[in-house]
PDB file with SEQRES, HELIX, SHEET and CRYST1 records, atoms N, CA, C and O in Angstrom:
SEQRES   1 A   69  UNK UNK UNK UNK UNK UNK UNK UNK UNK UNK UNK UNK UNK          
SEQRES   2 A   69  UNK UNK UNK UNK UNK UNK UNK UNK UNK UNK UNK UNK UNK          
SEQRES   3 A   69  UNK UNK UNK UNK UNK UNK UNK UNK UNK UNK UNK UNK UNK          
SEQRES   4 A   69  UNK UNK UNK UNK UNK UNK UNK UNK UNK UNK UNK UNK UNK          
SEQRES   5 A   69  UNK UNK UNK UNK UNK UNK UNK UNK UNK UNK UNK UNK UNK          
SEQRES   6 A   69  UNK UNK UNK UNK                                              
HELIX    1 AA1 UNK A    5  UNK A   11  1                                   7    
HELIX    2 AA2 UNK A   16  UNK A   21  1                                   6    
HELIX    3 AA3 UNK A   27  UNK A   36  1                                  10    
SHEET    1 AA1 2 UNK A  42  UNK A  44  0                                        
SHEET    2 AA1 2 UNK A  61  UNK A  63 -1                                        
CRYST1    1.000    1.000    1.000  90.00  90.00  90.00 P 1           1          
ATOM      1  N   UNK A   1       0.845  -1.179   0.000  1.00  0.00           N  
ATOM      2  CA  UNK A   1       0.000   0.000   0.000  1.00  0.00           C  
ATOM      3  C   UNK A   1       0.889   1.241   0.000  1.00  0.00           C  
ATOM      4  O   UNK A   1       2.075   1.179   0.325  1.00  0.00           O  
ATOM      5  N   UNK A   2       0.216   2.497  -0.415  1.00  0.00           N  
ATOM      6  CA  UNK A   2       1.182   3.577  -0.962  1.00  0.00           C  
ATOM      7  C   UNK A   2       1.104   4.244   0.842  1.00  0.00           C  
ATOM      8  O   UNK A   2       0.132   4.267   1.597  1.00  0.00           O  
ATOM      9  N   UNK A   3       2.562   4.735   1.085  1.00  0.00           N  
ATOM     10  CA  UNK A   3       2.762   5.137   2.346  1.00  0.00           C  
ATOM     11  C   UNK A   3       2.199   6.472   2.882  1.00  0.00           C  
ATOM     12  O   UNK A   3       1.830   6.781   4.015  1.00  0.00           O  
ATOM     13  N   UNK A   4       2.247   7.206   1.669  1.00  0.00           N  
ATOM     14  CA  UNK A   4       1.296   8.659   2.122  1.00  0.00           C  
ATOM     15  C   UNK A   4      -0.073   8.555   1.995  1.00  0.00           C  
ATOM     16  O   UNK A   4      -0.767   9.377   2.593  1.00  0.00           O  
ATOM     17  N   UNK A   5      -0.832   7.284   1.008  1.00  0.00           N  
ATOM     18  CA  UNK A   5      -2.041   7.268   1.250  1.00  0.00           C  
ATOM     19  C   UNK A   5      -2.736   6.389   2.548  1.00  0.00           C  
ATOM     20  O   UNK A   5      -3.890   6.313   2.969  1.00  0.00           O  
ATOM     21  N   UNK A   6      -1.572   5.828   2.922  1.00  0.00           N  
ATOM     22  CA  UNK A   6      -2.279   5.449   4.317  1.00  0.00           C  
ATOM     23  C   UNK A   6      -1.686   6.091   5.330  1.00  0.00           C  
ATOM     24  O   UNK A   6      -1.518   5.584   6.439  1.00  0.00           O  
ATOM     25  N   UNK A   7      -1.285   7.406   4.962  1.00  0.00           N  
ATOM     26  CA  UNK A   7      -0.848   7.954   6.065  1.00  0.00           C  
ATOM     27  C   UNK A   7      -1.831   9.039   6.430  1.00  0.00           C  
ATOM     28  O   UNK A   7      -2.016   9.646   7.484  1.00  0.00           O  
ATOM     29  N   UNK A   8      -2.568   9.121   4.912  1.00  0.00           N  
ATOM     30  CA  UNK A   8      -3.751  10.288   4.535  1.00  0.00           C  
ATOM     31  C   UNK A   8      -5.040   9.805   5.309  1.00  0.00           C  
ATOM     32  O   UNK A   8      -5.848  10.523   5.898  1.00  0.00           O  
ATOM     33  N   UNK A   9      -5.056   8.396   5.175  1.00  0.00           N  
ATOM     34  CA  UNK A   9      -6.300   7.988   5.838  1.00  0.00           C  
ATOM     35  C   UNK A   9      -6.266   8.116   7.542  1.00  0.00           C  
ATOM     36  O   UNK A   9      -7.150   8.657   8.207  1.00  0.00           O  
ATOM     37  N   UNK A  10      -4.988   7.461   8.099  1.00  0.00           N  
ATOM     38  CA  UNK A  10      -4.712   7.744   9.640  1.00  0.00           C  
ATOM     39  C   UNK A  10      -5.126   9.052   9.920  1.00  0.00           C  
ATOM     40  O   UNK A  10      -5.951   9.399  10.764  1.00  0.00           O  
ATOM     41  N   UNK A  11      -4.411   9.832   9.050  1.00  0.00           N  
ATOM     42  CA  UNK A  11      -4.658  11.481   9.213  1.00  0.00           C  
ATOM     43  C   UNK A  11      -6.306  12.076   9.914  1.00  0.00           C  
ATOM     44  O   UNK A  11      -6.649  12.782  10.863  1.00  0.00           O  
ATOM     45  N   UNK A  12      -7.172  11.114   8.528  1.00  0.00           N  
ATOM     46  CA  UNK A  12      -8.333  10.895   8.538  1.00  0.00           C  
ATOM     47  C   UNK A  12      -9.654  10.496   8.983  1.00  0.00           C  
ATOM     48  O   UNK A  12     -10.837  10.673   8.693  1.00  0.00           O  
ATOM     49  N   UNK A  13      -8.538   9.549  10.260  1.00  0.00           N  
ATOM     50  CA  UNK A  13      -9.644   8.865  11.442  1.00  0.00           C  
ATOM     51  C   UNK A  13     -10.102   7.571  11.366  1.00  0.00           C  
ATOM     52  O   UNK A  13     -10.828   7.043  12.208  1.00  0.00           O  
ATOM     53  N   UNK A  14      -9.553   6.898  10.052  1.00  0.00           N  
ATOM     54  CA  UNK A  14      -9.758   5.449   9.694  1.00  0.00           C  
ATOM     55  C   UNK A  14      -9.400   4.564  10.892  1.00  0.00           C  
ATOM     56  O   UNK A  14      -8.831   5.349  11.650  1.00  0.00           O  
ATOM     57  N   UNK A  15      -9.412   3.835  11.249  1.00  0.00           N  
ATOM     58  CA  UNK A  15      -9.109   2.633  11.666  1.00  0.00           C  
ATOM     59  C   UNK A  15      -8.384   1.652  11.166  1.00  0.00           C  
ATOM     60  O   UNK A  15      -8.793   1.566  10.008  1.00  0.00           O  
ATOM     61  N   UNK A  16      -7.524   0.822  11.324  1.00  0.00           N  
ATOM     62  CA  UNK A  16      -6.746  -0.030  11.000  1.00  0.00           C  
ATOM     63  C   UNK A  16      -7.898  -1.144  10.294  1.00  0.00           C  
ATOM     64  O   UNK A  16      -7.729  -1.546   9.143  1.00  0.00           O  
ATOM     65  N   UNK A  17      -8.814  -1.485  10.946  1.00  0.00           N  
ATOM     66  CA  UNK A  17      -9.700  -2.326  10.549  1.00  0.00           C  
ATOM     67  C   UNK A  17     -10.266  -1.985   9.532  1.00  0.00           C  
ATOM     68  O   UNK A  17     -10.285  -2.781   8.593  1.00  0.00           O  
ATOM     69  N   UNK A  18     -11.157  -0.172   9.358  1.00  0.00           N  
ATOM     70  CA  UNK A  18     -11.453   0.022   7.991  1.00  0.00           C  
ATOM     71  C   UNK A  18     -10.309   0.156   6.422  1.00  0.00           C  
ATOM     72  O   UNK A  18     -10.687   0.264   5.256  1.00  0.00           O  
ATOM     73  N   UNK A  19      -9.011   0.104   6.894  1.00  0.00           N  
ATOM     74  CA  UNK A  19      -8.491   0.133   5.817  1.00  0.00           C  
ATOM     75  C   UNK A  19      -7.938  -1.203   4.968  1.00  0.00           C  
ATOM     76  O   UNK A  19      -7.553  -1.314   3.804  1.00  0.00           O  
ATOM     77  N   UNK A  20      -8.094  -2.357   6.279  1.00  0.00           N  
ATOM     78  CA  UNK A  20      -7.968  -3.635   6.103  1.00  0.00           C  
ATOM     79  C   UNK A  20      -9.386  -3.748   4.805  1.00  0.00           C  
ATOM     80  O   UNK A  20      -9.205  -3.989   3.612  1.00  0.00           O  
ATOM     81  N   UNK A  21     -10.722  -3.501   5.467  1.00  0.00           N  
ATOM     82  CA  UNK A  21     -11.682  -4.058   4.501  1.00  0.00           C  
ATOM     83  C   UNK A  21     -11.527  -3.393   3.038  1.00  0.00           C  
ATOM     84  O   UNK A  21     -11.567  -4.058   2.002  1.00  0.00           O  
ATOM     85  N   UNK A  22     -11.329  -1.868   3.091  1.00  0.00           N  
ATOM     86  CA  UNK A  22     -11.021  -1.307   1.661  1.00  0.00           C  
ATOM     87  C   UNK A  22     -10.095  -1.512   0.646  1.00  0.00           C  
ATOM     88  O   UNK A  22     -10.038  -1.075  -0.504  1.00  0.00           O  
ATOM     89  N   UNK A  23      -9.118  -2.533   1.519  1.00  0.00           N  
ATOM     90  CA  UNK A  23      -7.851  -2.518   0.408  1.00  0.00           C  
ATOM     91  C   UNK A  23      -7.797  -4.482   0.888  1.00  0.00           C  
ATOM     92  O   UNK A  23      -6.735  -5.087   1.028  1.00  0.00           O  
ATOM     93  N   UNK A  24      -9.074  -5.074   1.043  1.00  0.00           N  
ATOM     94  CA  UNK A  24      -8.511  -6.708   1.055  1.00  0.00           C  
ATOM     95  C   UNK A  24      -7.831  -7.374   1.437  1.00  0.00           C  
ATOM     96  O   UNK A  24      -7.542  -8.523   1.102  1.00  0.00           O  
ATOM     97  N   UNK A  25      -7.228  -6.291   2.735  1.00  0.00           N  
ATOM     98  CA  UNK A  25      -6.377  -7.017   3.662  1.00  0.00           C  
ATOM     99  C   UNK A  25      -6.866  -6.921   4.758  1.00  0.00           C  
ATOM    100  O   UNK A  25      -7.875  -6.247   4.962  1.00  0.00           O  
ATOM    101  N   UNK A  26      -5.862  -7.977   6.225  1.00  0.00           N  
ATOM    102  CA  UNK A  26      -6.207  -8.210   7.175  1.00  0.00           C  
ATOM    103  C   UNK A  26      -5.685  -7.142   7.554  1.00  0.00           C  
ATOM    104  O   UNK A  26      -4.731  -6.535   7.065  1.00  0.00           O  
ATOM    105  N   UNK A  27      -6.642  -6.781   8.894  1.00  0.00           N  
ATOM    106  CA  UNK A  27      -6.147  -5.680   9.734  1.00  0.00           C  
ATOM    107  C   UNK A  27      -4.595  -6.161  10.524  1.00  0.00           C  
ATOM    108  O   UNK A  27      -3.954  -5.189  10.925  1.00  0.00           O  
ATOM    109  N   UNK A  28      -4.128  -7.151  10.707  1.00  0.00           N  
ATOM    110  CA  UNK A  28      -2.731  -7.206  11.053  1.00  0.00           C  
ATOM    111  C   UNK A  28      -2.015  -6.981  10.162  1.00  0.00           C  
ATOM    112  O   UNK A  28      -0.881  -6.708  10.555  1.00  0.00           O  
ATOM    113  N   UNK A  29      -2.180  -6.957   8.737  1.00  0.00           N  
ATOM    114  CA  UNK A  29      -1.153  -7.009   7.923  1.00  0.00           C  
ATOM    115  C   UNK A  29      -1.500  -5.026   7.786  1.00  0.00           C  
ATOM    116  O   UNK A  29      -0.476  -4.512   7.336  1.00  0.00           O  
ATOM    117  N   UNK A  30      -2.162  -4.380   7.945  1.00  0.00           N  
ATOM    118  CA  UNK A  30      -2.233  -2.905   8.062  1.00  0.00           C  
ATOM    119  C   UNK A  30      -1.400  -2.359   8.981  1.00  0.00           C  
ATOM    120  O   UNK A  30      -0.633  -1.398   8.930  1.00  0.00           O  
ATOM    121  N   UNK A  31      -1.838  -3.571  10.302  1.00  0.00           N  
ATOM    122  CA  UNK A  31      -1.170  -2.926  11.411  1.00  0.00           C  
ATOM    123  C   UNK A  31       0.440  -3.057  10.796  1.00  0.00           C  
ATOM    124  O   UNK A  31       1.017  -2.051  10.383  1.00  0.00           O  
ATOM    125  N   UNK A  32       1.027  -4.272  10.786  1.00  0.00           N  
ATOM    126  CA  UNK A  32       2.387  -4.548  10.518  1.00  0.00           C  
ATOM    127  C   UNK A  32       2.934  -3.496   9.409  1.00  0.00           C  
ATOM    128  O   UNK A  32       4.076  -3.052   9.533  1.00  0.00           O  
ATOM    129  N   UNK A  33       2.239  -3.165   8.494  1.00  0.00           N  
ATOM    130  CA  UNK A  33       2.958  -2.055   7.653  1.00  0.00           C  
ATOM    131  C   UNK A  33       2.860  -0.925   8.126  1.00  0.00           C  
ATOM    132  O   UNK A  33       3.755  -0.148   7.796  1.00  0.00           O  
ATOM    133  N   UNK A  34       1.767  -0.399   9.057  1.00  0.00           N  
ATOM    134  CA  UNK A  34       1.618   1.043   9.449  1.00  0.00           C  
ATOM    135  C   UNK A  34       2.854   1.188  10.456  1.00  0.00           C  
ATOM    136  O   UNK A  34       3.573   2.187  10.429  1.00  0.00           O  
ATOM    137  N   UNK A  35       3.073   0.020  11.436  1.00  0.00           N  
ATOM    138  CA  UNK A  35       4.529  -0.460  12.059  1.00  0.00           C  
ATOM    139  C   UNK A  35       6.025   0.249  11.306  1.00  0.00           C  
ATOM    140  O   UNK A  35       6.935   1.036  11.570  1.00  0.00           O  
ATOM    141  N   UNK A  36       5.478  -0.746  10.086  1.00  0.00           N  
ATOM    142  CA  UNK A  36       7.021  -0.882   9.922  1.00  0.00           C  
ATOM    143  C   UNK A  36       7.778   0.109   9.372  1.00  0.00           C  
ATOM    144  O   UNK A  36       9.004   0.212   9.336  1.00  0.00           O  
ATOM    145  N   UNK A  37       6.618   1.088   8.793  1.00  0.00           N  
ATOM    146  CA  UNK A  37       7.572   2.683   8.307  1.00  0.00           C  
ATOM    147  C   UNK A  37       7.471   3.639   9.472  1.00  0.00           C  
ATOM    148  O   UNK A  37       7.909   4.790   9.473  1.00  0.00           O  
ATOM    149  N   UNK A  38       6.837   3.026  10.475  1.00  0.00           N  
ATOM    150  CA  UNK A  38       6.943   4.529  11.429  1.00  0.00           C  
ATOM    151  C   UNK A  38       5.921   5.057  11.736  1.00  0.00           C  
ATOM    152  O   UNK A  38       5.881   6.109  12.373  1.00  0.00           O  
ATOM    153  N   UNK A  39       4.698   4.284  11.251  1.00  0.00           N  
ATOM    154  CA  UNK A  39       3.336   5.491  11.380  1.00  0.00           C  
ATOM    155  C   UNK A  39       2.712   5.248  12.652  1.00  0.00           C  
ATOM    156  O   UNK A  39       1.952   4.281  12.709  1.00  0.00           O  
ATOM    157  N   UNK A  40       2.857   5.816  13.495  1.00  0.00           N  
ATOM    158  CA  UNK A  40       2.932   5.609  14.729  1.00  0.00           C  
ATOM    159  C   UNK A  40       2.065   6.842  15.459  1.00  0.00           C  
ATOM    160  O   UNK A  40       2.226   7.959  14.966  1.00  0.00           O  
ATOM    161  N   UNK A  41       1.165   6.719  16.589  1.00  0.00           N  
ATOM    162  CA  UNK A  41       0.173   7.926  17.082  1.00  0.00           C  
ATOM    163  C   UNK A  41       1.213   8.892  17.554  1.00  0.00           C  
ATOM    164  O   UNK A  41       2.339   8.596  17.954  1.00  0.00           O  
ATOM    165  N   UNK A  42       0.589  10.316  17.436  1.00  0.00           N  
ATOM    166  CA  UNK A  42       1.302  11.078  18.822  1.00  0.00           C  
ATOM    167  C   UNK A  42       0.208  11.506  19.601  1.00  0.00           C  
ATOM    168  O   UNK A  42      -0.921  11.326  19.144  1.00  0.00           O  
ATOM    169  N   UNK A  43       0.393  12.194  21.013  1.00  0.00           N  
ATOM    170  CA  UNK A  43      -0.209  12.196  22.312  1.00  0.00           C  
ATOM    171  C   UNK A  43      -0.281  13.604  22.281  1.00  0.00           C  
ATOM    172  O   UNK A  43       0.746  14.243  22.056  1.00  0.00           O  
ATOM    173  N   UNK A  44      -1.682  14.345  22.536  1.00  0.00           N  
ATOM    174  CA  UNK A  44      -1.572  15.739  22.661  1.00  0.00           C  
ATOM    175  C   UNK A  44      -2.082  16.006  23.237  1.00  0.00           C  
ATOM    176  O   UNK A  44      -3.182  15.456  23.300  1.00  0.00           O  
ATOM    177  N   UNK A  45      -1.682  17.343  24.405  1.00  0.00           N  
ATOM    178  CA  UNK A  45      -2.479  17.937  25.685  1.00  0.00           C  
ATOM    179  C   UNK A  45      -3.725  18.561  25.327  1.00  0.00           C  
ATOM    180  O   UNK A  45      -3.504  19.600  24.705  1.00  0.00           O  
ATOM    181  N   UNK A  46      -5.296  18.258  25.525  1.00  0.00           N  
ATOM    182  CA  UNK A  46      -6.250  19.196  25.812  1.00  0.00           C  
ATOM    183  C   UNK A  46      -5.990  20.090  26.579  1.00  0.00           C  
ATOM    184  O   UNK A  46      -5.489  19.870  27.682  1.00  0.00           O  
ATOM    185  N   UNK A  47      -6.357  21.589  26.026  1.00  0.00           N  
ATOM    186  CA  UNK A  47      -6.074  22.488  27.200  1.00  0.00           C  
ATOM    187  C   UNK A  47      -7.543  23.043  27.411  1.00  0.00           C  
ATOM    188  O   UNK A  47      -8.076  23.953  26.777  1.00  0.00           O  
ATOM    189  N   UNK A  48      -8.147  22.193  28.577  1.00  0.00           N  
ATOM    190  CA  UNK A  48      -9.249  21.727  29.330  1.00  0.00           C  
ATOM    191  C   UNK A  48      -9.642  23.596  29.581  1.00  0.00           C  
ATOM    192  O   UNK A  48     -10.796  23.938  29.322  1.00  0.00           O  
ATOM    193  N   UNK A  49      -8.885  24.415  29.953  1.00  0.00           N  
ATOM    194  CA  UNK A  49      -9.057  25.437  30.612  1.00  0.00           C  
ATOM    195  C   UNK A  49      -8.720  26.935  29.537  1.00  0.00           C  
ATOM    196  O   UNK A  49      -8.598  28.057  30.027  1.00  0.00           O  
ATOM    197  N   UNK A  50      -8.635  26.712  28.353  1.00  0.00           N  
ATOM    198  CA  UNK A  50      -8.486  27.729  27.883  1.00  0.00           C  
ATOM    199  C   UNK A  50      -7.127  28.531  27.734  1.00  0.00           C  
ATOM    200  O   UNK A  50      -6.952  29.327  26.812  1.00  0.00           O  
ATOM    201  N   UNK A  51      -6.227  28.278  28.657  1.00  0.00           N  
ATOM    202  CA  UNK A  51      -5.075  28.432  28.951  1.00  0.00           C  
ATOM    203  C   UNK A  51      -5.370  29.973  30.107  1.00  0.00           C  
ATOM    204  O   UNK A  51      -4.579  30.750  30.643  1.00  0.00           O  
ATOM    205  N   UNK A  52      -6.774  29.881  30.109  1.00  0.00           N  
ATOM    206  CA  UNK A  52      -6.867  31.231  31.504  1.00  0.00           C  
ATOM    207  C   UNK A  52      -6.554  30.414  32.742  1.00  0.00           C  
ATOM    208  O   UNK A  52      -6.307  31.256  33.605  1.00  0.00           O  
ATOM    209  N   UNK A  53      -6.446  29.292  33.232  1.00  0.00           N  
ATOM    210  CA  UNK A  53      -6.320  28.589  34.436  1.00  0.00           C  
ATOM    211  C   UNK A  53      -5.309  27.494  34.637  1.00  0.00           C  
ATOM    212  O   UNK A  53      -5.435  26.866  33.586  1.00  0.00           O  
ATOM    213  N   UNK A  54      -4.917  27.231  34.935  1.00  0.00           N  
ATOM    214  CA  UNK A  54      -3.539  25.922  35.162  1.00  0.00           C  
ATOM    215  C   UNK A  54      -4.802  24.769  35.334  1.00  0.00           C  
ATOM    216  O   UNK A  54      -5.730  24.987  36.112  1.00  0.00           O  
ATOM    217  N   UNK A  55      -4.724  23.542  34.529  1.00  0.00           N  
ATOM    218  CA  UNK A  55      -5.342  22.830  34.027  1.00  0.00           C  
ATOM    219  C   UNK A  55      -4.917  21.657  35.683  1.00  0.00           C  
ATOM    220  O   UNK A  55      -3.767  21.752  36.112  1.00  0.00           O  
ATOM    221  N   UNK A  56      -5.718  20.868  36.282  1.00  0.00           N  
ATOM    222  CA  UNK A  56      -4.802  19.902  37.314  1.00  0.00           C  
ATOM    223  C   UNK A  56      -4.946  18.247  37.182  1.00  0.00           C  
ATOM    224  O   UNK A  56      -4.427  17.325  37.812  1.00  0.00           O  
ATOM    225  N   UNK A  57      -6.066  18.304  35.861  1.00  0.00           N  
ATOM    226  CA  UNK A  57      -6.483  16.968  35.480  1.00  0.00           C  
ATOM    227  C   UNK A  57      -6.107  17.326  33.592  1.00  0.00           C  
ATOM    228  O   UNK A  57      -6.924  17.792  32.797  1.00  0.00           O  
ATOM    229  N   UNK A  58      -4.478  16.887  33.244  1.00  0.00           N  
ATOM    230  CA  UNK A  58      -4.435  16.533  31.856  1.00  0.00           C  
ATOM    231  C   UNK A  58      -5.053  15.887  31.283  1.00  0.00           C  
ATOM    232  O   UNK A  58      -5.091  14.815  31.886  1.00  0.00           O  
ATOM    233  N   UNK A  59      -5.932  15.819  29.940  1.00  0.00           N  
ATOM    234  CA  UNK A  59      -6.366  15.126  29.735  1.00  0.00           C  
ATOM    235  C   UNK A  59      -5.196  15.032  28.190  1.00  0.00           C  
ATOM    236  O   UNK A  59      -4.259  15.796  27.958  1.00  0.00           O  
ATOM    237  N   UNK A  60      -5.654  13.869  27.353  1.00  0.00           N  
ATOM    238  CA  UNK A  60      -4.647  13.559  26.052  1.00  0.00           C  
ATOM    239  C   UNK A  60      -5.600  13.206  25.110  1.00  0.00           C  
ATOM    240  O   UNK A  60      -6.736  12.842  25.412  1.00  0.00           O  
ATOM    241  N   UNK A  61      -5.072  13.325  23.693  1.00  0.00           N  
ATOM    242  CA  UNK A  61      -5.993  12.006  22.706  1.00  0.00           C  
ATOM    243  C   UNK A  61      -4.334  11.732  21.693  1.00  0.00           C  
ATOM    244  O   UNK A  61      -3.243  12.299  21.757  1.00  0.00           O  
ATOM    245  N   UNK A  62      -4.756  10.824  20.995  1.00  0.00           N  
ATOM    246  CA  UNK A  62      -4.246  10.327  19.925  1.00  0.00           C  
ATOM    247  C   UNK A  62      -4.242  10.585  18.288  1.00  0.00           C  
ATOM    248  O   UNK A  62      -5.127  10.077  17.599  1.00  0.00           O  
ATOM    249  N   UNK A  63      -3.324  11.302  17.772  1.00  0.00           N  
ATOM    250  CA  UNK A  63      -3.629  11.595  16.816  1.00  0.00           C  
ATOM    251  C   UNK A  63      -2.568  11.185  15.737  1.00  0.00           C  
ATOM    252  O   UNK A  63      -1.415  10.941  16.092  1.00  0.00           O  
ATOM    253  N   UNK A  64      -3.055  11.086  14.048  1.00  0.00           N  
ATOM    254  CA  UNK A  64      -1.899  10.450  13.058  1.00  0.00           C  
ATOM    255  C   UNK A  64      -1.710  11.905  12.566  1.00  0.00           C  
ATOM    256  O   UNK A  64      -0.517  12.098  12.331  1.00  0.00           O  
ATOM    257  N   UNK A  65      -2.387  12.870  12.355  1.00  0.00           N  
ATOM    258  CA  UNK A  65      -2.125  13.860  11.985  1.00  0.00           C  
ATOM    259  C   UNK A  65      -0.737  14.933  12.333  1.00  0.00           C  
ATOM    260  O   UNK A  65      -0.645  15.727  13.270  1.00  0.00           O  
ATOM    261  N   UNK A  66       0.304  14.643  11.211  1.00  0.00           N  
ATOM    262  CA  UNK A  66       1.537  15.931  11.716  1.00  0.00           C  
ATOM    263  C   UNK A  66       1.584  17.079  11.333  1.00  0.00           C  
ATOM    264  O   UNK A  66       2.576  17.527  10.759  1.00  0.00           O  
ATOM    265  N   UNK A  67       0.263  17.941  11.639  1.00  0.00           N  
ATOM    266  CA  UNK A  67       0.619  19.123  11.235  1.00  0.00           C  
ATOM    267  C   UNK A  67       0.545  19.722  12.459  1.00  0.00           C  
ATOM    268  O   UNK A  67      -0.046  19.071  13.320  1.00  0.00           O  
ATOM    269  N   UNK A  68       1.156  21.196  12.889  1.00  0.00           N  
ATOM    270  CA  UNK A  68       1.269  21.785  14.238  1.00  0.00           C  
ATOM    271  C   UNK A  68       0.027  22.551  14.344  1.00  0.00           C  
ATOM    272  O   UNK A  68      -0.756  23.092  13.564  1.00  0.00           O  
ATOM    273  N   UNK A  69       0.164  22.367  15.804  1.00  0.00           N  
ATOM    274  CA  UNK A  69      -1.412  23.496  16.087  1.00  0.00           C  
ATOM    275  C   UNK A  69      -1.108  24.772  15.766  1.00  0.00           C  
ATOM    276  O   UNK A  69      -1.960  25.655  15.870  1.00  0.00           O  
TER     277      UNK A  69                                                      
END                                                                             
């Protein structure tokens, strides 16, 4: 599978599982390639409070998307 188009779909909110059914593969063999170049989540702070208050419960989500806030 082409590496920026499944990097477009992560981007996108797909699931490992929906890209397994669209492209006729098993979702392990998605997982194992999304693995093996690197496509990997990153972790980003909600800022719960607006940034008017010091936040005391971080919260996070997961995202494939690399563009900066």
């Amino acid at each position: 599978m082409d590496v920026d188009l499944l990097a477009k779909a992560k981007a996108y909110g797909f699931s490992d599982r929906q890209i397994a059914n669209l492209t006729g593969r098993t979702e392990d063999e998605v997982r194992a390639e999304r693995k093996g170049v690197g496509l990997v989540p990153s972790y980003r702070l909600v800022d719960t409070c607006a940034a008017e208050f010091e936040a005391y419960t971080p919260y996070y989500y997961s995202t494939y998307d690399r563009g900066d806030d």
